[in-house]
DSSP file (Angstrom, degrees, kcal/mol; ACC not computed):
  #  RESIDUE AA STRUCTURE BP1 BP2  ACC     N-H-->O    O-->H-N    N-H-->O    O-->H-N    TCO  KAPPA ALPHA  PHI   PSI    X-CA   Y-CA   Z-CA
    1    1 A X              0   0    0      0, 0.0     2,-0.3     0, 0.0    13,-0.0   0.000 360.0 360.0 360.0 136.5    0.0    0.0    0.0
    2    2 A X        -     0   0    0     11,-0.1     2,-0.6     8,-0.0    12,-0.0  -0.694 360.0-153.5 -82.7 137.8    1.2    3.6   -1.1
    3    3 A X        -     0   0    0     -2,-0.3     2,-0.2    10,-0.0     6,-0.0  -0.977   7.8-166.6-129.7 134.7    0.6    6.6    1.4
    4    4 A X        -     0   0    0     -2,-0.6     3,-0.0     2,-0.2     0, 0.0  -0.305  27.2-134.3 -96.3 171.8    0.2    9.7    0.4
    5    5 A X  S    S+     0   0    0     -2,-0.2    -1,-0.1     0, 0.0     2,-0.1   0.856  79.2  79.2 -87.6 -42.8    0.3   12.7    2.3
    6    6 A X  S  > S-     0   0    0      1,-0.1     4,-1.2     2,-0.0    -2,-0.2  -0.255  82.6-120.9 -83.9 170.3   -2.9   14.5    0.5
    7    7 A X  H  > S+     0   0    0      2,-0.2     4,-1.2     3,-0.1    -1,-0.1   0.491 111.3  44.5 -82.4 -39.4   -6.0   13.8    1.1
    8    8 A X  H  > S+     0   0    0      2,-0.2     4,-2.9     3,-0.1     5,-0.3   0.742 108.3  54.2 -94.0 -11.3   -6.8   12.8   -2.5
    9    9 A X  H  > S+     0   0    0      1,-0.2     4,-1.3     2,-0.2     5,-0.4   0.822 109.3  57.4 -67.0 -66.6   -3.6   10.5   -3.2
   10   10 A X  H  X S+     0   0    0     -4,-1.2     4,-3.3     1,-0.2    -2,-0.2   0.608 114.9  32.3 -12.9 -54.1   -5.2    9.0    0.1
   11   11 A X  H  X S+     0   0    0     -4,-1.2     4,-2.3     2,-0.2     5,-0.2   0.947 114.9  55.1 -49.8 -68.0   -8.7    8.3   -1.8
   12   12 A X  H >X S+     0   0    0     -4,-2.9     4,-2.5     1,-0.2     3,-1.3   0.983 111.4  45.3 -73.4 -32.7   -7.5    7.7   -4.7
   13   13 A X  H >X S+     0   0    0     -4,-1.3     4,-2.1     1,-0.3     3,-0.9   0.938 113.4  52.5 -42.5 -47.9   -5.1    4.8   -3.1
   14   14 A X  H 3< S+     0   0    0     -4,-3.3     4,-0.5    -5,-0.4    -1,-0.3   0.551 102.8  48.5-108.6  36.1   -7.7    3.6   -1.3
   15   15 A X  H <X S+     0   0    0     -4,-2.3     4,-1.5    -3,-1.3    -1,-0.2   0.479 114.3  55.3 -86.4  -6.6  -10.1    3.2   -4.1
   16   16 A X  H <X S+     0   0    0     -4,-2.5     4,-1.7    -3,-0.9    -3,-0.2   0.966 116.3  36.3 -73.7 -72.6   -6.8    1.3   -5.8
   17   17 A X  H  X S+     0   0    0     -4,-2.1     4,-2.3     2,-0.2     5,-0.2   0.840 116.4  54.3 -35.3 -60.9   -6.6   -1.0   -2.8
   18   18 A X  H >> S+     0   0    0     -4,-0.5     3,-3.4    -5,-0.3     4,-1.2   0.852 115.6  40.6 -45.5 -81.8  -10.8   -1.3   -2.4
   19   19 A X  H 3X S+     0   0    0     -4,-1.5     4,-2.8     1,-0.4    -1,-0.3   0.801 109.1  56.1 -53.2 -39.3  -11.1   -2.4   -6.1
   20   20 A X  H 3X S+     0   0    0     -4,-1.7     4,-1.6     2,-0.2    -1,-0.4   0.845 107.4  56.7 -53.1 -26.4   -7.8   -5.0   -6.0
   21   21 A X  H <X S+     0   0    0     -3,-3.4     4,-1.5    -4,-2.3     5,-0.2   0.992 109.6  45.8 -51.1 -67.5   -9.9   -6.7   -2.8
   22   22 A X  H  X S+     0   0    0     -4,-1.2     4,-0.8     1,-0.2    -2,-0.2   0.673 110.8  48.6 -79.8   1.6  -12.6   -7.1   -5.1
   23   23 A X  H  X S+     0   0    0     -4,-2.8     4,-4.1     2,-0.1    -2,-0.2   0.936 116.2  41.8 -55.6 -82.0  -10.6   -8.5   -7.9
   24   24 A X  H >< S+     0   0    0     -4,-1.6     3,-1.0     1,-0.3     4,-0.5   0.893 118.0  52.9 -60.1 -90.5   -8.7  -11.1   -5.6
   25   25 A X  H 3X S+     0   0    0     -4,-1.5     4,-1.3     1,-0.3    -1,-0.3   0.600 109.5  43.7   0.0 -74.5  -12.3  -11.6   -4.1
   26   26 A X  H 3X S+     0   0    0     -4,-0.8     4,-2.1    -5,-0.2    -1,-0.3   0.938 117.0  47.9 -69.9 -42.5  -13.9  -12.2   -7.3
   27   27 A X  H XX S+     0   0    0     -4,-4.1     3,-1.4    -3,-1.0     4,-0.8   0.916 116.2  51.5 -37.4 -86.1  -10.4  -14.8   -8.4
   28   28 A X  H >> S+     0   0    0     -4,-0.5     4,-1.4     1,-0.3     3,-1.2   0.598 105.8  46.8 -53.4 -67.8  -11.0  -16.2   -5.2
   29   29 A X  H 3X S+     0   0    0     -4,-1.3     4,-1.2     1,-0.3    -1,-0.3   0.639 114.9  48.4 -40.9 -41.2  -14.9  -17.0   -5.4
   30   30 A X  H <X S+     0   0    0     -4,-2.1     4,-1.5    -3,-1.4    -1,-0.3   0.711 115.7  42.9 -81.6 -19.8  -14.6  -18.7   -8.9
   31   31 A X  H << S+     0   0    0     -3,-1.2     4,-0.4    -4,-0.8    -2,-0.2   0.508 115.5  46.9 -99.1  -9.0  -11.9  -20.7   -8.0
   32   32 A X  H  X S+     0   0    0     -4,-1.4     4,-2.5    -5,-0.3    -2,-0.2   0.772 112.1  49.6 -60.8 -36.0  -13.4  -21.6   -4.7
   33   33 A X  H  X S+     0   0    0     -4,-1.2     4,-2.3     2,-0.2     5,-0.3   0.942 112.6  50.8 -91.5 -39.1  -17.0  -22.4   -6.4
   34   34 A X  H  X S+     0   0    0     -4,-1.5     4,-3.9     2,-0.2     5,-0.3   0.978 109.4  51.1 -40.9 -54.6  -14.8  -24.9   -9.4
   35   35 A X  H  > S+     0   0    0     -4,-0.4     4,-1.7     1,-0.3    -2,-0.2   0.935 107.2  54.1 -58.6 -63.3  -13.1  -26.6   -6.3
   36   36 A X  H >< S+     0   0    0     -4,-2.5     3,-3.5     1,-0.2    -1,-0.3   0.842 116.7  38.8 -13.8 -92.6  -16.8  -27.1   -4.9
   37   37 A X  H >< S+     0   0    0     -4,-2.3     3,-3.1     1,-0.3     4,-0.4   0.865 108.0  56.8 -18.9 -69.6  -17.7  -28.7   -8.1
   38   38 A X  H 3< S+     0   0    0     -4,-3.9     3,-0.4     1,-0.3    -1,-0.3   0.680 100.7  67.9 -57.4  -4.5  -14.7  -30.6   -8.8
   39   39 A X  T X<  +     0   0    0     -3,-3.5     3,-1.3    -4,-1.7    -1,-0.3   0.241  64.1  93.3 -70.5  -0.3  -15.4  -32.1   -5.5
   40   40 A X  T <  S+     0   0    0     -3,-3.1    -1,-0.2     1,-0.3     5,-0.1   0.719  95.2  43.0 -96.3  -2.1  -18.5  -34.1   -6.2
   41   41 A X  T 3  S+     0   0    0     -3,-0.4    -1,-0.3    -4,-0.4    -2,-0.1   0.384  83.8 116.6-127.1  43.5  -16.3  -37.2   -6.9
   42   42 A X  S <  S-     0   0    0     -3,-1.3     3,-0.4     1,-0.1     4,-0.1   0.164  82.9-113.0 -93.0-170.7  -13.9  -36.6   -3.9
   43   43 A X  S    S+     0   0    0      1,-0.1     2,-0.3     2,-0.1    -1,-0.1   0.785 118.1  29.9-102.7 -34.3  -14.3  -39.8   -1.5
   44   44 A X  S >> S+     0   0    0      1,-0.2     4,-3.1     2,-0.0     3,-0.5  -0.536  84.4 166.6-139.3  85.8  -15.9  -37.4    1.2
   45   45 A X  H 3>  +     0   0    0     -3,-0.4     4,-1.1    -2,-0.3     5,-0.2   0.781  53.7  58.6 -68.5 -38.0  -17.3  -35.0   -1.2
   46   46 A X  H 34 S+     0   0    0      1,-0.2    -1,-0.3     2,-0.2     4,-0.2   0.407 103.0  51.2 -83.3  22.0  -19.8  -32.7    0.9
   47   47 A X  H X> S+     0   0    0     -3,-0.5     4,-5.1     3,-0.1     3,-0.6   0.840 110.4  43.3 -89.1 -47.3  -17.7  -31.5    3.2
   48   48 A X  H 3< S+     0   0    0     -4,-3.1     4,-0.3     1,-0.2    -2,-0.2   0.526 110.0  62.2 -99.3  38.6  -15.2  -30.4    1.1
   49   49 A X  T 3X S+     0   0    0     -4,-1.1     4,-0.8   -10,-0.1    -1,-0.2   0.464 110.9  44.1 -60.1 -18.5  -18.0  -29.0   -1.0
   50   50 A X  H <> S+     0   0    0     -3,-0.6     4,-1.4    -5,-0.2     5,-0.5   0.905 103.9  54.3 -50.6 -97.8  -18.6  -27.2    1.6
   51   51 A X  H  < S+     0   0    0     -4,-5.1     4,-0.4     2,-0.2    -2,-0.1   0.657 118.0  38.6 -44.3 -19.2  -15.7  -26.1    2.7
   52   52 A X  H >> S+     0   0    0     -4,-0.3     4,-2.8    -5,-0.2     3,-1.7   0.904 115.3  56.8 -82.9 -67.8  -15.0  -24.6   -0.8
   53   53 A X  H 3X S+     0   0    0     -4,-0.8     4,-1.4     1,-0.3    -2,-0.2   0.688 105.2  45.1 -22.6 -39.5  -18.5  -23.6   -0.9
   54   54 A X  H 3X S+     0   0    0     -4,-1.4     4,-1.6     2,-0.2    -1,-0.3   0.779 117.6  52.0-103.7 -23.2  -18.4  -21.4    2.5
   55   55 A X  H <>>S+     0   0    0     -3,-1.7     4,-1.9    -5,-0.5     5,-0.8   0.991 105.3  54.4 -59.8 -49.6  -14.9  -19.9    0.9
   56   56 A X  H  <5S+     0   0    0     -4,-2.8   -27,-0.2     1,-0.3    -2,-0.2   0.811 114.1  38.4 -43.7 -41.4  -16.8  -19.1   -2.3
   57   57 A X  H  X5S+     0   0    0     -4,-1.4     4,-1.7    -5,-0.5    -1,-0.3   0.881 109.6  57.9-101.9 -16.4  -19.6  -16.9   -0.4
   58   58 A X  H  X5S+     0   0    0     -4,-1.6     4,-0.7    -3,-0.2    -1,-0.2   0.694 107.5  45.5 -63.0 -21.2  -17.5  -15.3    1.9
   59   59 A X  H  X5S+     0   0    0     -4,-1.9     4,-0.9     2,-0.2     5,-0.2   0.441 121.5  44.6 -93.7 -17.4  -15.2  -13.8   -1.0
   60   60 A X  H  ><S+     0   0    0     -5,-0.8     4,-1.0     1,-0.2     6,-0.2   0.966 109.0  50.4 -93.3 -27.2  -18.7  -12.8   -2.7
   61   61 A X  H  X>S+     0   0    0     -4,-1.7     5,-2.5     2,-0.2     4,-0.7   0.831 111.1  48.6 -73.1 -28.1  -20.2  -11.6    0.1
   62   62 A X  H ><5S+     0   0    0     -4,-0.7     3,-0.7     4,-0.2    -2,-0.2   0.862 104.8  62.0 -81.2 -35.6  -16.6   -9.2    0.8
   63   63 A X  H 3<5S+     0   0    0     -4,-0.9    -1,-0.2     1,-0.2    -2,-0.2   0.979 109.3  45.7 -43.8 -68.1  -17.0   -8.0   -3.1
   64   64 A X  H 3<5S-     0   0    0     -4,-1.0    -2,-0.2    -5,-0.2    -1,-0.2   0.418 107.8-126.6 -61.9 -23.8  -20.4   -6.7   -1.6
   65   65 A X  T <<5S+     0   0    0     -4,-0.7    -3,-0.2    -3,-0.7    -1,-0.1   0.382  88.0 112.5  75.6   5.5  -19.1   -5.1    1.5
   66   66 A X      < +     0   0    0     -5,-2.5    -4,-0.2    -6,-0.2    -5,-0.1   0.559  47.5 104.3 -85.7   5.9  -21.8   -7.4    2.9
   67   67 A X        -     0   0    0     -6,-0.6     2,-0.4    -9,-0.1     3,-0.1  -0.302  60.4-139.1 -90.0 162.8  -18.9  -10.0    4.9
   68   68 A X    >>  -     0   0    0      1,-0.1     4,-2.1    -2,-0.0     3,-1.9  -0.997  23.0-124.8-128.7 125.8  -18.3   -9.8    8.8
   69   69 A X  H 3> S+     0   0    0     -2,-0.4     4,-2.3     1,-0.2     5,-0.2   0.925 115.3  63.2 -26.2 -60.5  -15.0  -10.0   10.4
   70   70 A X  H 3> S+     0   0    0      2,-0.2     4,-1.1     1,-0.2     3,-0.5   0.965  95.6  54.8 -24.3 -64.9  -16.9  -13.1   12.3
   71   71 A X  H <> S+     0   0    0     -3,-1.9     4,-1.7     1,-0.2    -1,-0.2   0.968 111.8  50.4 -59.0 -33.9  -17.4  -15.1    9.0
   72   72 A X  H  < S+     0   0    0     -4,-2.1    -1,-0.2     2,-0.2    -2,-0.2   0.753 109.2  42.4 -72.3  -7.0  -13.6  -14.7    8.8
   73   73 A X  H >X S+     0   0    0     -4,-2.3     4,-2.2    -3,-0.5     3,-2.2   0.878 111.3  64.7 -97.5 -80.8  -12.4  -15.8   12.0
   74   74 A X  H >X S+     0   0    0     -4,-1.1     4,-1.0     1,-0.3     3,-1.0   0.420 112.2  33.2  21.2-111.4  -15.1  -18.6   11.5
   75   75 A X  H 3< S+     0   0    0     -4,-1.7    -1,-0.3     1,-0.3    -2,-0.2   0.008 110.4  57.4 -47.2 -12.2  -13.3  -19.9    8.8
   76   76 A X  H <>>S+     0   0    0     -3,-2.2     4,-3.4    -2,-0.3     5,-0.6   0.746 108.4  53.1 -90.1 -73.9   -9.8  -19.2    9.7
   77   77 A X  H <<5S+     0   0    0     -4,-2.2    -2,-0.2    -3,-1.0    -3,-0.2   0.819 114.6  45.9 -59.3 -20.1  -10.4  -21.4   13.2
   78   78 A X  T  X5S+     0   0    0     -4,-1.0     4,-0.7    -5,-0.5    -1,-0.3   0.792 117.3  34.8 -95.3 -23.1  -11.6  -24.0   11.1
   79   79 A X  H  >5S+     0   0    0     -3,-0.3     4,-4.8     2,-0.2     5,-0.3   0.921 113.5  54.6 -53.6 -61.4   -9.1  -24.3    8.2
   80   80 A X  H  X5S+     0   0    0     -4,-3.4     4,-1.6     1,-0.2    -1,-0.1   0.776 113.0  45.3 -72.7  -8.6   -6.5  -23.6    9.8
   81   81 A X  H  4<S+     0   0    0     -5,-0.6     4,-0.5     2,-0.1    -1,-0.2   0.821 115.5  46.4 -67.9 -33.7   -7.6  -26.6   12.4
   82   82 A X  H >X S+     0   0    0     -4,-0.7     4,-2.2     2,-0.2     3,-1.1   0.916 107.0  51.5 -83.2 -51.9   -8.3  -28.6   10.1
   83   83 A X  H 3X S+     0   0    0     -4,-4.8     4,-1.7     1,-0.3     5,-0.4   0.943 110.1  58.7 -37.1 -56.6   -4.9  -28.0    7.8
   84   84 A X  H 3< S+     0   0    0     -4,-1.6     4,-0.3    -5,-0.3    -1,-0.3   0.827 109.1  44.2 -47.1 -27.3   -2.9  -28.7   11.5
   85   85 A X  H X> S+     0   0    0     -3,-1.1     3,-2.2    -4,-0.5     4,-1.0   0.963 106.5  57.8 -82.1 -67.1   -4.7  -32.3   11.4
   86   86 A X  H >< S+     0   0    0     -4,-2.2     3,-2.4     1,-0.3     8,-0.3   0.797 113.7  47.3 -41.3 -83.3   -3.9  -33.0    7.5
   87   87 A X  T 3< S+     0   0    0     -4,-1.7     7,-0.4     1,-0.3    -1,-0.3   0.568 119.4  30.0 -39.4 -24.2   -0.4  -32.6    8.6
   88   88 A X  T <4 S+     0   0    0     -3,-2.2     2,-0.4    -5,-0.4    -1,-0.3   0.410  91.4 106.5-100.7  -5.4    0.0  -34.3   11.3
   89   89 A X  S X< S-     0   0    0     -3,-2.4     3,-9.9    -4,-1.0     6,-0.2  -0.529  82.6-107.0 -89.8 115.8   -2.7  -37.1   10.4
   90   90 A X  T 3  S+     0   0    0      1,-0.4    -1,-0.1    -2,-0.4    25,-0.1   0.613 119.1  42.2  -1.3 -60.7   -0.5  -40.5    9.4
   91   91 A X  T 3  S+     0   0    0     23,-0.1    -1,-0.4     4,-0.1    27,-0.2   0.234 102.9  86.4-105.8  39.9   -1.1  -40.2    6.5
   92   92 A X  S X>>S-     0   0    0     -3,-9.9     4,-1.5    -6,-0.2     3,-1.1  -0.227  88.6 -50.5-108.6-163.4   -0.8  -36.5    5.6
   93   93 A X  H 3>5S+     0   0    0      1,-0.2     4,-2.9     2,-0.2     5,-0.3   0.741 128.2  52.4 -32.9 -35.3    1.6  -33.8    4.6
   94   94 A X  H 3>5S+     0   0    0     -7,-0.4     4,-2.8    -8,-0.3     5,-0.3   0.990 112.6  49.4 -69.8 -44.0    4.3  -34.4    7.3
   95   95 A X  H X>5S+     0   0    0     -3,-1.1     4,-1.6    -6,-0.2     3,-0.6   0.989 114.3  42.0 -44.7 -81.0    4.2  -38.2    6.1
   96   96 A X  H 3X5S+     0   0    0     -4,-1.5     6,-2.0     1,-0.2     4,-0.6   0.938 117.8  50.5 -58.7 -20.1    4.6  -37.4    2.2
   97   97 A X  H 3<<S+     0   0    0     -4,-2.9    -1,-0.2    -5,-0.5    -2,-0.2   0.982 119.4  36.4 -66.2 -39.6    7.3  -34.6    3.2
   98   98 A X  H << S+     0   0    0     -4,-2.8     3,-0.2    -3,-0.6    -3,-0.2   0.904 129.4  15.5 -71.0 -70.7    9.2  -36.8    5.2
   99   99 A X  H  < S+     0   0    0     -4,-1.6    -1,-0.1    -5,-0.3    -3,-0.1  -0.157 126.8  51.7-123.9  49.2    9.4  -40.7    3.9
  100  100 A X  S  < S-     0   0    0     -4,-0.6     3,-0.5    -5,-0.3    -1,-0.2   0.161 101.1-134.2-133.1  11.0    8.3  -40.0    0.6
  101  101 A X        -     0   0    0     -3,-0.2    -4,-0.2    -6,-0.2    -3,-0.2   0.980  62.9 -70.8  48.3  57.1   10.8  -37.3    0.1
  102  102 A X  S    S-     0   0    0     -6,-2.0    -1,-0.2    -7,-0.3     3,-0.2   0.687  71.1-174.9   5.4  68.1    7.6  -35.1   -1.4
  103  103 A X        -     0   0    0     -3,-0.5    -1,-0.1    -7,-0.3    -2,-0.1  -0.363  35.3 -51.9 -70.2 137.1    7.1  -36.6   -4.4
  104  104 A X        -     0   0    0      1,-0.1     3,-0.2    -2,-0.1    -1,-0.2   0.286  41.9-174.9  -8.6 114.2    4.6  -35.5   -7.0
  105  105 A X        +     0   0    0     -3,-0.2    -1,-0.1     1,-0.2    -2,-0.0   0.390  68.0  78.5-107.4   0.9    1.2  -34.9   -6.0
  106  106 A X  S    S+     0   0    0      2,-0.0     2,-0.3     3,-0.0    -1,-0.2   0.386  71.0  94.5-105.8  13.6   -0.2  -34.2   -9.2
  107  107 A X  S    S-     0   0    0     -3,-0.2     0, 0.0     1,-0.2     0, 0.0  -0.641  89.8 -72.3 -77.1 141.0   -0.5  -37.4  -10.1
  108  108 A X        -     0   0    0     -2,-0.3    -1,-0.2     1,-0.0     2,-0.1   0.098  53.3-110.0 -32.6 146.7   -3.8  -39.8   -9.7
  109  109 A X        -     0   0    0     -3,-0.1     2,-0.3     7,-0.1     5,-0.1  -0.279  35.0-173.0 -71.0 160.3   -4.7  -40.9   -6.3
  110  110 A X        -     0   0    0      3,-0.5     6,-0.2    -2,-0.1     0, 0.0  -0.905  43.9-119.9-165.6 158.0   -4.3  -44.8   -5.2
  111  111 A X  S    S+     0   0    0     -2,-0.3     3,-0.4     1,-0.2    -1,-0.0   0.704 115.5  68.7 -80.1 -19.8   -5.3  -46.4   -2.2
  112  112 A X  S    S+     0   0    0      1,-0.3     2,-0.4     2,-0.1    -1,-0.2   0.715 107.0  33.5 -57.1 -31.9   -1.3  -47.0   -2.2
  113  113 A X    >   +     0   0    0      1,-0.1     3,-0.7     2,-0.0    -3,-0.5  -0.571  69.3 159.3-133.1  63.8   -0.4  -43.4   -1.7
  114  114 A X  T 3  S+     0   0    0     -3,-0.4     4,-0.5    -2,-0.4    -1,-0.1   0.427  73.4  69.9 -78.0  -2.5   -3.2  -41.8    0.7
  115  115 A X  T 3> S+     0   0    0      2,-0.2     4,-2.2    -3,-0.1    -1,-0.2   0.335  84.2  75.8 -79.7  -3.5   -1.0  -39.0    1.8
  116  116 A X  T <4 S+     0   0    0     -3,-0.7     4,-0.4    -6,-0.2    -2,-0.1   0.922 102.9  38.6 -71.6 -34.6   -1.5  -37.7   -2.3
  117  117 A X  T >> S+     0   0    0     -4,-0.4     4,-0.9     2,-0.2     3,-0.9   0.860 114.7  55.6-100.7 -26.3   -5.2  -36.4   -1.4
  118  118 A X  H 3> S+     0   0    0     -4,-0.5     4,-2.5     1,-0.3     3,-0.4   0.987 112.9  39.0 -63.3 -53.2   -4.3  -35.0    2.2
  119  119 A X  H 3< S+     0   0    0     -4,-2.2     4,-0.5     1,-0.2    -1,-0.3   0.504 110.7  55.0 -77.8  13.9   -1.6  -32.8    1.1
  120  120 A X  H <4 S+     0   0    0     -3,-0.9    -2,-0.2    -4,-0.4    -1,-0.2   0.296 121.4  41.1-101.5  -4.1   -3.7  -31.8   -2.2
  121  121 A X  H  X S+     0   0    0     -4,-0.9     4,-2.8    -3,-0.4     5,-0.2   0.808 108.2  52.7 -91.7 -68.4   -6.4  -30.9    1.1
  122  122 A X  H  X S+     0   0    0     -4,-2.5     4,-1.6    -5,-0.3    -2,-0.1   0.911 116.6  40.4 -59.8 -59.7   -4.0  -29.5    3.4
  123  123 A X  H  > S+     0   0    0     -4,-0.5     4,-1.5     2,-0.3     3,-0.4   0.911 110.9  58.1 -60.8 -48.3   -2.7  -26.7    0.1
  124  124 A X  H >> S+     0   0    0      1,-0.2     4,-1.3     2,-0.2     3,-0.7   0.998 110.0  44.9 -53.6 -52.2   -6.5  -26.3   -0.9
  125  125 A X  H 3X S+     0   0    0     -4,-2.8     4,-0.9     1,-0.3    -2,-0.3   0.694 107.9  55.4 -68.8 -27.6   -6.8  -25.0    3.1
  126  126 A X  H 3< S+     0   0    0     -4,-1.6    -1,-0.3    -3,-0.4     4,-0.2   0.579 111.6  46.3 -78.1 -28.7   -3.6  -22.7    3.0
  127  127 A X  H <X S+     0   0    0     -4,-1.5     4,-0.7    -3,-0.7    -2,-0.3   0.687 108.2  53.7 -89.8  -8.6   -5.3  -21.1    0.0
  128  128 A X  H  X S+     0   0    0     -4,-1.3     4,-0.7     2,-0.2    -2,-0.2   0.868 114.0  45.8 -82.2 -61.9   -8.6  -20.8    1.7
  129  129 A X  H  < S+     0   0    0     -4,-0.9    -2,-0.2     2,-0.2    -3,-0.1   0.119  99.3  63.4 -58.1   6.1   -6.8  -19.2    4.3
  130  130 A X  H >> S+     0   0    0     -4,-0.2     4,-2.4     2,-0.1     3,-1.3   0.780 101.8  56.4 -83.6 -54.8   -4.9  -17.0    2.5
  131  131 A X  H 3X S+     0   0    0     -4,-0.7     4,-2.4     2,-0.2    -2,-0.2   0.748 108.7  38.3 -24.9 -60.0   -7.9  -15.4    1.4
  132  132 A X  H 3< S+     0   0    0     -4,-0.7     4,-0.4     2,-0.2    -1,-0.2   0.230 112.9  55.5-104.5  21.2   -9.6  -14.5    4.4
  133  133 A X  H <> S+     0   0    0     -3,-1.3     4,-3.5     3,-0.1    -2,-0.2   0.738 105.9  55.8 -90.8 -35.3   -6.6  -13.6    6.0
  134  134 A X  H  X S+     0   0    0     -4,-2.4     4,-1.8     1,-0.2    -2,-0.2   0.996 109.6  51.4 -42.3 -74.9   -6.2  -11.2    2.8
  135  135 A X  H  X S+     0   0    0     -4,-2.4     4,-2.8     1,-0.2    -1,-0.2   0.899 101.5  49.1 -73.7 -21.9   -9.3   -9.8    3.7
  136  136 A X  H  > S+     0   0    0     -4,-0.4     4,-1.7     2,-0.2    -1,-0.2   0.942 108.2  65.6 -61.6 -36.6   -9.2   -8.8    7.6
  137  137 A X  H  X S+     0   0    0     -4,-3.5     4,-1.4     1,-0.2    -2,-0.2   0.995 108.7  32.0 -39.3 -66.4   -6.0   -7.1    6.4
  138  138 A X  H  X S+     0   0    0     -4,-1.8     4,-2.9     2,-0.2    -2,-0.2   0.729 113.4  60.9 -79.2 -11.4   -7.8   -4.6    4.1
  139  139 A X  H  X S+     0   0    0     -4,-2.8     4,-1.6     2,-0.2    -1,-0.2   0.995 110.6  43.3 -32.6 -71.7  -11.0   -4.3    6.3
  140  140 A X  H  X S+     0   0    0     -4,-1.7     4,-1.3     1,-0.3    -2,-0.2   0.558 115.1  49.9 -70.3 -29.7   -8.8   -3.1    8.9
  141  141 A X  H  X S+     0   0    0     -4,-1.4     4,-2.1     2,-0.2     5,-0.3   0.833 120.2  35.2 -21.8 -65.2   -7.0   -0.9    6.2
  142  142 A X  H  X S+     0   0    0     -4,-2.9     4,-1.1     1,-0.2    -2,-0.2   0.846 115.5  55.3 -77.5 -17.1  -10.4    0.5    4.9
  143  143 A X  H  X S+     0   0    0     -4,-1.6     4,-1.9     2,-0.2    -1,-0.2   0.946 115.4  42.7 -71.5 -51.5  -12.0    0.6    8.7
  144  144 A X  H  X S+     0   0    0     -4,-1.3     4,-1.8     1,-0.3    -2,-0.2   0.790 117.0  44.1 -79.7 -27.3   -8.6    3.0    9.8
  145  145 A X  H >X S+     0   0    0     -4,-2.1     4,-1.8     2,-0.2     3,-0.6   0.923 108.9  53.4 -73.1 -35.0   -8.5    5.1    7.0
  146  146 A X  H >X S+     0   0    0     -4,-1.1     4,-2.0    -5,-0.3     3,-0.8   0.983 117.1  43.4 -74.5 -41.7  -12.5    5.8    6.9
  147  147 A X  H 3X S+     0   0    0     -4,-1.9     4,-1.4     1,-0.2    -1,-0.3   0.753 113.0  49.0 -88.8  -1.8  -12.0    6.9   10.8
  148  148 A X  H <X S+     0   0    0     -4,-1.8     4,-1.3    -3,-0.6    -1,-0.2   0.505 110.0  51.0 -79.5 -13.6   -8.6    9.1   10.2
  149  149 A X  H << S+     0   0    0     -4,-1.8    -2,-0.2    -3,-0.8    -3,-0.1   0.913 114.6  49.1 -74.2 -50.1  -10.5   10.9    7.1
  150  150 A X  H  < S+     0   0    0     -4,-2.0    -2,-0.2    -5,-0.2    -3,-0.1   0.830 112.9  47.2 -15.0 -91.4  -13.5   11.4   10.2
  151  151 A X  H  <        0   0    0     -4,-1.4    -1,-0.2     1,-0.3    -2,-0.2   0.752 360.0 360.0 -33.2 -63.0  -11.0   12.6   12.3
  152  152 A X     <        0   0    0     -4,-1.3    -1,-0.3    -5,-0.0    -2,-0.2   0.698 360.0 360.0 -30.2 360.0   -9.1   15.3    9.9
């Protein structure tokens, strides 16, 4: 983020910031609502239809100005819980980093290699949370600027 001194570099910076939110928002939501999709032949598909799904309306709802710091913390305590389990969880990330020397993940799944869909989970969940950590940053951006123009 740029800061200006004036009053209008101020504005117009943060109408730059405001609209890159709803850029990355709107990136976010379409590639949240595919994941949804591409999920419906995952072995335990509605959850993470879901879980893509709840990314998907929280980035559409923040386009809107209609999201609540709440829905992000929400979603945050639960990613990032769940991401701590895929990693630790037998067969998850720490497992394929470790004695599979991280080997290629983009290859088809096998009942042989069950650490392939945990860490393709575990990355899904780090982007999930990148997202609504991206937006309580610029909330808190647009929240302090709207009350230091007040103030002036």
């Amino acid at each position: 983020m740029r800061i200006s001194s004036s009053l209008w570099g101020e504005e117009v910076t943060n109408v730059q910031n405001q609209l890159f939110v709803k850029i990355a928002n709107a990136f976010f939501a379409v590639i949240f609502l595919v994941s949804a999709f591409i999920q419906h032949n995952d072995p335990d598909p509605l959850l993470w239809m879901s879980i893509y799904g709840y990314g998907a309306l929280v980035c559409m709802l923040a386009i809107f100005g209609k999201d609540s710091k709440i829905l992000h913390y929400a979603g945050l305590v639960f990613f990032v819980s769940y991401a701590v389990y895929l990693f630790f969880n037998h067969n998850g990330v720490y497992t394929w980093f470790s004695l599979h020397s991280a080997e290629n993940i983009t290859g088809s799944m096998s009942d042989d290699k069950p650490w392939i869909e945990a860490s393709r989970e575990f990355f899904g969940l780090l982007i999930l949370n990148f997202a609504h950590i991206l937006n309580l940053l610029f909330r808190k951006s647009f929240r302090n600027k709207r009350t230091q123009t007040v103030d002036q």
